[in-house]
C-alpha positions as CSV (number, residue, x, y, z in Angstrom):
1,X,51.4,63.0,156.5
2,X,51.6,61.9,153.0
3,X,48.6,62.4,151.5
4,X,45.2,64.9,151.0
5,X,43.1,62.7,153.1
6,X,45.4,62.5,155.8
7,X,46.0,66.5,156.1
8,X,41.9,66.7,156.2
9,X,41.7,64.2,159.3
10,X,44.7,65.7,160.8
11,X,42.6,69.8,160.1
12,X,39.2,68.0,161.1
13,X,41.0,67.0,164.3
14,X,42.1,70.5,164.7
15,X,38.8,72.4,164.0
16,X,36.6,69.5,166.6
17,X,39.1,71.0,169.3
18,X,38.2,74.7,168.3
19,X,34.3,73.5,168.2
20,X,34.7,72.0,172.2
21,X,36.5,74.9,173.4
22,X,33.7,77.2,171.7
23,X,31.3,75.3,173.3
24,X,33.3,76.0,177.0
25,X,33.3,79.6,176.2
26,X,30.4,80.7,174.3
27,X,28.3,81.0,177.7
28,X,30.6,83.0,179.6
29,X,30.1,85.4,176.4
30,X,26.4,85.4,176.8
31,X,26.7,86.1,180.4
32,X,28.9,89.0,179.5
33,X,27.2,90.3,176.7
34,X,24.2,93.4,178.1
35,X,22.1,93.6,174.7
36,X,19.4,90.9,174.9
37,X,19.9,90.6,170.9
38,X,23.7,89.6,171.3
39,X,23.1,87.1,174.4
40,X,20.0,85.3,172.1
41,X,23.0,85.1,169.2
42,X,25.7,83.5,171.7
43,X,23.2,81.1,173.2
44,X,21.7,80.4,169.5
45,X,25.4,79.7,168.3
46,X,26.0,77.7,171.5
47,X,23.6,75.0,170.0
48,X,24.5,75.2,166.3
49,X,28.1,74.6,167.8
50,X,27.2,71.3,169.5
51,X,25.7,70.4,166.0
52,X,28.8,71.7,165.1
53,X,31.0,68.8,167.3
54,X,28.2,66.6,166.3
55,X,28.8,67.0,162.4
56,X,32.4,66.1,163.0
57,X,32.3,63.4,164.9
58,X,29.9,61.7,161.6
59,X,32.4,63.3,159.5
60,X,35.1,60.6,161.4
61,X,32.8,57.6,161.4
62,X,32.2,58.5,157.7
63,X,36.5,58.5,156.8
64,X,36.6,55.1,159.7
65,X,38.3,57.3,162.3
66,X,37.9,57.9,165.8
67,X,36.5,61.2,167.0
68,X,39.2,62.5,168.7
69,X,40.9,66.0,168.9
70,X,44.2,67.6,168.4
71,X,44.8,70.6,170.4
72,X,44.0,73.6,168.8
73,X,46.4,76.3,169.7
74,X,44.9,79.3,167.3
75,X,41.3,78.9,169.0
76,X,42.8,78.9,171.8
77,X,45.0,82.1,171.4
78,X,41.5,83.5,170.5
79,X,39.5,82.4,173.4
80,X,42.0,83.9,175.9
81,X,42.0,87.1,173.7
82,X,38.2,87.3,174.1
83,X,38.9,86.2,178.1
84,X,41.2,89.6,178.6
85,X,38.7,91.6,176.8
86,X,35.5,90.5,179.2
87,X,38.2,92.0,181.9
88,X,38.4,95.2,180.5
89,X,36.4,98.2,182.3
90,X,34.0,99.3,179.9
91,X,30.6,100.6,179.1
92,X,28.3,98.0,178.8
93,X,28.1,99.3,174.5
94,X,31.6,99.1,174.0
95,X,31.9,95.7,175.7
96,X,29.2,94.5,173.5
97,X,31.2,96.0,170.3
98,X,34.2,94.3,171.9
99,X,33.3,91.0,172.2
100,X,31.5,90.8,168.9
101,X,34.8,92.2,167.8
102,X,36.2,88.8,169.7
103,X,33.6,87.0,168.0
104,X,34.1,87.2,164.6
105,X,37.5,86.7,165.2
106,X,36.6,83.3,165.7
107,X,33.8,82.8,163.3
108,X,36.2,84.3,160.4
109,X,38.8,81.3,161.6
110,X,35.7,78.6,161.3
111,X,35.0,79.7,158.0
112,X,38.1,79.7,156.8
113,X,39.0,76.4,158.3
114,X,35.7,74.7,156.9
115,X,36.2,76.5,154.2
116,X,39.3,74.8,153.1
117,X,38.3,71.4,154.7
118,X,35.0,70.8,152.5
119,X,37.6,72.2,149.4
120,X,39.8,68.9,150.3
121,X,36.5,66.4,150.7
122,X,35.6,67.5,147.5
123,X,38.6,67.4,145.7
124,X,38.7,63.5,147.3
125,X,35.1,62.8,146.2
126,X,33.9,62.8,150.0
127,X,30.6,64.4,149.0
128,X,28.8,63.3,152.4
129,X,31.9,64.4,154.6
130,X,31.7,67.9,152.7
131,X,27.9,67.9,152.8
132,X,28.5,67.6,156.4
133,X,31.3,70.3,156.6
134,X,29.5,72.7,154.3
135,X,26.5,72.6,156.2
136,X,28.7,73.8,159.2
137,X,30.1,76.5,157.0
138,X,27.3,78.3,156.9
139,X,26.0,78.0,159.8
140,X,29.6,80.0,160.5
141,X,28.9,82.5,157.8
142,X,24.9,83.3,159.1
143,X,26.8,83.6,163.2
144,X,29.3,86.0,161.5
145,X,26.5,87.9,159.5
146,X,24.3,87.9,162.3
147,X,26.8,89.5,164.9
148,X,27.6,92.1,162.2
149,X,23.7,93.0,162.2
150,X,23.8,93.0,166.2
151,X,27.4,95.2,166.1
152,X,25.5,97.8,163.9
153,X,22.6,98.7,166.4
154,X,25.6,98.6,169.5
155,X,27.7,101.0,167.8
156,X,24.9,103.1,167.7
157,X,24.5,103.2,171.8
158,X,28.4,103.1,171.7
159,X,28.6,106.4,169.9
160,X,26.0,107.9,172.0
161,X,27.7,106.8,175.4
162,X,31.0,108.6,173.6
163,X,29.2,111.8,173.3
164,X,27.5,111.7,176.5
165,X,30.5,111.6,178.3
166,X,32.6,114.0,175.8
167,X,29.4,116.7,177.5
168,X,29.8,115.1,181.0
169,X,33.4,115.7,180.9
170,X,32.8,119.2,179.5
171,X,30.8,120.1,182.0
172,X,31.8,118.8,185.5
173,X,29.2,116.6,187.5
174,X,29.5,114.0,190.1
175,X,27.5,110.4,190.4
176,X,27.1,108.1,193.5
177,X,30.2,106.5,193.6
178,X,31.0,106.8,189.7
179,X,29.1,104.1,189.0
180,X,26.9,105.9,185.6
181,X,28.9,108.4,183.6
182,X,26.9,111.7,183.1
183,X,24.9,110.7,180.6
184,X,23.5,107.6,182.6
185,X,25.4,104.8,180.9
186,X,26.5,102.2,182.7
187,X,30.6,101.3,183.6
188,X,31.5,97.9,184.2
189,X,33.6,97.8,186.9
190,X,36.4,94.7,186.6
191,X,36.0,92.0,189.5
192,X,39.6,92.4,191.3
């Protein structure tokens, strides 16, 4: 690469692989996730994230290039990350907290990718080609904000579930099959 413009179709390559293999994973999130809130903000960001692979691909006709992707390896480091966590054994609460945690992992590498992309359009004079990616960049931001929101009112149930079971192992009770810890909440059990 020898110039600006070629390092910001080389990144915008890099970020439409991310946005594909979001769009691959974001479901099996939702499926995961037990709070109604979080699964409404995964499916929600499932759409703005085919608007997402959408917005690039006029980015590319904008800068006369093909649409086409270069593998990005960081996404997906994070999507098996958030993989291994949906395989943990946890109470529904602290998987939520969990893969929010997973989440934002990936929304903080958006922004910081579009971030930096719409710096470089600028700094070209591709006004329509950072309109597009700064329009993206929030939408990034609000996901990232809006999981924060959802994390607070988990944490909440979280630290209940911690104290319910700091009494249930203080005082000793069985359940059916250990299936709901003392205090009722629920253990996922990993598929093996």
């Amino acid at each position: 690469m020898e110039s600006v413009r070629e390092l910001l179709i080389e990144q915008m390559r890099d970020l439409y692989d991310a946005e594909k293999q979001l769009v691959k994973a974001l479901p099996k999130l939702a499926k995961t996730a037990s709070n109604e809130q979080l699964k409404e903000a995964f499916e929600s960001h499932l759409e703005q994230t085919r608007g997402h692979v959408e917005r690039l691909e006029q980015a590319f006709e904008l800068l006369d290039q093909k649409a086409k992707s270069k593998p990005c390896e960081a996404m997906k480091g994070l999507v098996e990350e958030g993989k291994a966590t949906m395989e943990e054994d946890l109470t529904d609460a602290l998987m939520d907290s969990a893969i929010i945690g997973a989440a934002q992992k990936v929304e903080h590498y958006e922004i910081a990718g579009y971030g930096t992309l719409k710096s470089w359009a600028r700094s070209l004079g591709l006004d329509e080609v950072a309109e597009l990616l700064e329009a993206t960049l929030e939408e990034e931001k609000e996901a990232d904000q809006k999981l924060t929101q959802v994390a607070g009112d988990i944490l909440i149930e979280a630290r209940a579930d911690d104290e319910g079971l700091e009494e249930a192992e203080s005082s000793p009770r069985k359940s059916a099959g250990g299936a709901k810890t003392g205090n009722g909440a629920r253990v996922r059990r990993r598929a093996s």
